[in-house]
Backbone as CSV, one residue per row, in Angstrom:
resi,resn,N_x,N_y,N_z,CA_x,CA_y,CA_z,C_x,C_y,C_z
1,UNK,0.851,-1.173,0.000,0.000,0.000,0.000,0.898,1.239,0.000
2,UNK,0.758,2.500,-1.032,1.398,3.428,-1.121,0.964,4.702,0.175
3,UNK,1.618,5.213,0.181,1.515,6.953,1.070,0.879,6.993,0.230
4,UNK,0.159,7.272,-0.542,-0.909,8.292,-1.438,-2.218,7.419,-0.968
5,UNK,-2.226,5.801,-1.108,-3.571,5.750,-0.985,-4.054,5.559,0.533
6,UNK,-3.103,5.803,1.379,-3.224,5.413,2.687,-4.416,6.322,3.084
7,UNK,-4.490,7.174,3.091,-5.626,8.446,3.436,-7.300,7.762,3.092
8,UNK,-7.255,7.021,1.451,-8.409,6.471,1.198,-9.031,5.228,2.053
9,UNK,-7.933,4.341,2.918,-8.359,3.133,3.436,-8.754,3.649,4.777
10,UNK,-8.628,4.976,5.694,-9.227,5.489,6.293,-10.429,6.255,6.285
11,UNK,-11.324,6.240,5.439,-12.536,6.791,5.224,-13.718,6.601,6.349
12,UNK,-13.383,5.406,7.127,-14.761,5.454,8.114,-14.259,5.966,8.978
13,UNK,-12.644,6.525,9.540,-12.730,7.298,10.570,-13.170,8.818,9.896
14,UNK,-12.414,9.061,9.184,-13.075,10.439,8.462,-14.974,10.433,8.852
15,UNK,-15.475,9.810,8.709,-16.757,9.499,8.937,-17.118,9.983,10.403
16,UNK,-16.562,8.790,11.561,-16.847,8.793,12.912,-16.490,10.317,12.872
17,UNK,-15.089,10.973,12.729,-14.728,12.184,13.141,-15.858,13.284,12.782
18,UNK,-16.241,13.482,11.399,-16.757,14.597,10.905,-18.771,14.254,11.854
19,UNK,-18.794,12.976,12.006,-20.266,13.077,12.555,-20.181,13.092,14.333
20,UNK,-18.946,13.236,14.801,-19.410,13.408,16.066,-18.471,14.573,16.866
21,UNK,-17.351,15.166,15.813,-16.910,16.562,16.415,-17.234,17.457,15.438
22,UNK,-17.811,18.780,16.258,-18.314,19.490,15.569,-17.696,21.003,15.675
23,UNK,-17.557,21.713,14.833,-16.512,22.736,14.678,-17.324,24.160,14.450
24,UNK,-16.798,25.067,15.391,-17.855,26.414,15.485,-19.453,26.224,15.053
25,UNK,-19.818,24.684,15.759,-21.102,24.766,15.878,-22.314,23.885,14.246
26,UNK,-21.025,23.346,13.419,-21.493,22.822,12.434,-20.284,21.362,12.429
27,UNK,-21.435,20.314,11.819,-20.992,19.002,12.012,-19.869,18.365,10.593
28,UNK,-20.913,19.130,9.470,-20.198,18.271,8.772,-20.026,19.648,7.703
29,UNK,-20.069,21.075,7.512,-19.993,22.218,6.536,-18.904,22.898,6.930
30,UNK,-18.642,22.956,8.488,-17.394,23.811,8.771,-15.651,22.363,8.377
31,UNK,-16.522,21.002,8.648,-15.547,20.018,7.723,-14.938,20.499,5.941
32,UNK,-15.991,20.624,5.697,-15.655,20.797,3.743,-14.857,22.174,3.963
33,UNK,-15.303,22.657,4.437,-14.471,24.590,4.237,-13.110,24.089,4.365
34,UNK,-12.966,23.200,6.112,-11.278,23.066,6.435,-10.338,22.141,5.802
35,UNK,-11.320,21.006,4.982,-10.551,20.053,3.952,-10.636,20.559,2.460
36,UNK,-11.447,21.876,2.716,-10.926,22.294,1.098,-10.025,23.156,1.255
37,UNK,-9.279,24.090,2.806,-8.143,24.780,2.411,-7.372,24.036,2.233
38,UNK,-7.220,22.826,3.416,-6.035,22.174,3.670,-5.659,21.725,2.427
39,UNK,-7.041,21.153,1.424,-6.408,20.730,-0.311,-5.608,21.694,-0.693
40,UNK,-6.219,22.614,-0.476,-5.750,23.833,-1.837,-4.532,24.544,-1.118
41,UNK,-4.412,24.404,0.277,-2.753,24.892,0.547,-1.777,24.056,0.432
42,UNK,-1.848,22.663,0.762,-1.028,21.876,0.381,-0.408,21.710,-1.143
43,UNK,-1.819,21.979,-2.261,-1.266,22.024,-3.772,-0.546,23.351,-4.192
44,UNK,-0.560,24.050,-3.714,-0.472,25.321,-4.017,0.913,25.388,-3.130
45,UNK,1.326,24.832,-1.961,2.986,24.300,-1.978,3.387,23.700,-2.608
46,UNK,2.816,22.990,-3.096,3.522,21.699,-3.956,3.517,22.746,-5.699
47,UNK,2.777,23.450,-6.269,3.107,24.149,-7.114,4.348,25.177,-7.017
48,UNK,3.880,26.003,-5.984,5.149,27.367,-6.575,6.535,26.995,-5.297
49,UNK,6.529,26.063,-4.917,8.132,25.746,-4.040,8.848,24.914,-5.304
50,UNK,7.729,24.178,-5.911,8.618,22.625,-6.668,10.118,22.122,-5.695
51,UNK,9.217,21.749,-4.844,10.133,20.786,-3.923,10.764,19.380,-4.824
52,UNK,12.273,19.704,-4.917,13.032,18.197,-5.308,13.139,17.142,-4.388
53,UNK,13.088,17.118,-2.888,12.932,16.009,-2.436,11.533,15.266,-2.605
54,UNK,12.354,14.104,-2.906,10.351,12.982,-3.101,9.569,12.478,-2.201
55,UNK,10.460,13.015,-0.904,9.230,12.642,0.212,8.692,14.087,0.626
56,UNK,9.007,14.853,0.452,8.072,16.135,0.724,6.918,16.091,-0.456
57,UNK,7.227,15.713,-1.432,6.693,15.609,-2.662,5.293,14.470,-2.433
58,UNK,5.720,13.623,-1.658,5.016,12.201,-1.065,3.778,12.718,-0.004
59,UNK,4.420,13.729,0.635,3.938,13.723,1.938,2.811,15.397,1.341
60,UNK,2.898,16.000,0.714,1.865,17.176,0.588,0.614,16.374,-0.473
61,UNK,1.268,15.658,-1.565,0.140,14.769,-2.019,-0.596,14.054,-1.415
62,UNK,0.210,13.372,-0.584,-0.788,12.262,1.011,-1.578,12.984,1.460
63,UNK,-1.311,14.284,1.981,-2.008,15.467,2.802,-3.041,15.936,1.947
64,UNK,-3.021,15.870,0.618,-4.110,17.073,-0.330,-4.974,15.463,-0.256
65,UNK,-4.487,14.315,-0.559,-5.349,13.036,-0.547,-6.192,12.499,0.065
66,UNK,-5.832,12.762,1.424,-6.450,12.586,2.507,-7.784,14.047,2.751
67,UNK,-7.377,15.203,2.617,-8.039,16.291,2.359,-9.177,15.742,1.304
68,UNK,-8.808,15.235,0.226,-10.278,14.778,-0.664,-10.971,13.589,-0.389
69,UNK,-10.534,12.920,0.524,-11.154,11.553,0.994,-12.238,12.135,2.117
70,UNK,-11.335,12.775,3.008,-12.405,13.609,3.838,-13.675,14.364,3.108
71,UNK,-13.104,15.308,1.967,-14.157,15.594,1.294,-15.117,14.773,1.012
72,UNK,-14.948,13.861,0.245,-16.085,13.089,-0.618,-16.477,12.392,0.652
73,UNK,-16.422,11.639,2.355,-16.959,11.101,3.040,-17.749,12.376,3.249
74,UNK,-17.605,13.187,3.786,-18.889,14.730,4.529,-19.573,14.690,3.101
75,UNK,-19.382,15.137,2.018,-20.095,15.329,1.049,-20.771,13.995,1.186
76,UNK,-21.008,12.947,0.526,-21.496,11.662,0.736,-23.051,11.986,1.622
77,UNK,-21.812,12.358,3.086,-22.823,12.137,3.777,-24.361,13.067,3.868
78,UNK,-23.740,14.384,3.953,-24.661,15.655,2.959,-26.283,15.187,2.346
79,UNK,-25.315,14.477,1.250,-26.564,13.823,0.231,-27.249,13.017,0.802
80,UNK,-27.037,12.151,1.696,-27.811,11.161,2.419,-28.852,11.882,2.898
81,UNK,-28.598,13.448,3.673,-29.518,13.491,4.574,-30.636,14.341,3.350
């Protein structure tokens, strides 16, 4: 199993977390806001540094990965209700 997909085989804690801590008062909307910066700051290092080491390189992709796994579990769940 790679660092990149490790983030995806955790999806039901992403789950437990986003449905039972709740952040300035919202369960699963103040979730999407903080896993869509964390995406978009992590890519947006990984664009204008162009880091040559391949584990920094490893480790902001893991981070933006995990950021969209979280996404699509809250979203998911969204639609359910």
């Amino acid at each position: 199993m790679s660092l990149i997909s490790l983030p995806w085989s955790l999806k039901i804690l992403y789950g437990l977390i986003s449905d039972n801590v709740p952040v300035c008062g919202t369960r699963r909307k103040s979730w999407l806001i903080i896993m869509g910066v964390v995406e978009f700051t992590s890519l947006i290092i990984l664009f204008f540094t162009l880091p040559e080491d391949p584990l920094i390189v490893t480790l902001l992709l893991m981070v933006a990965s995990m950021a969209i796994a979280f996404i699509n579990v809250v979203s998911n769940a969204i639609m359910v209700i």
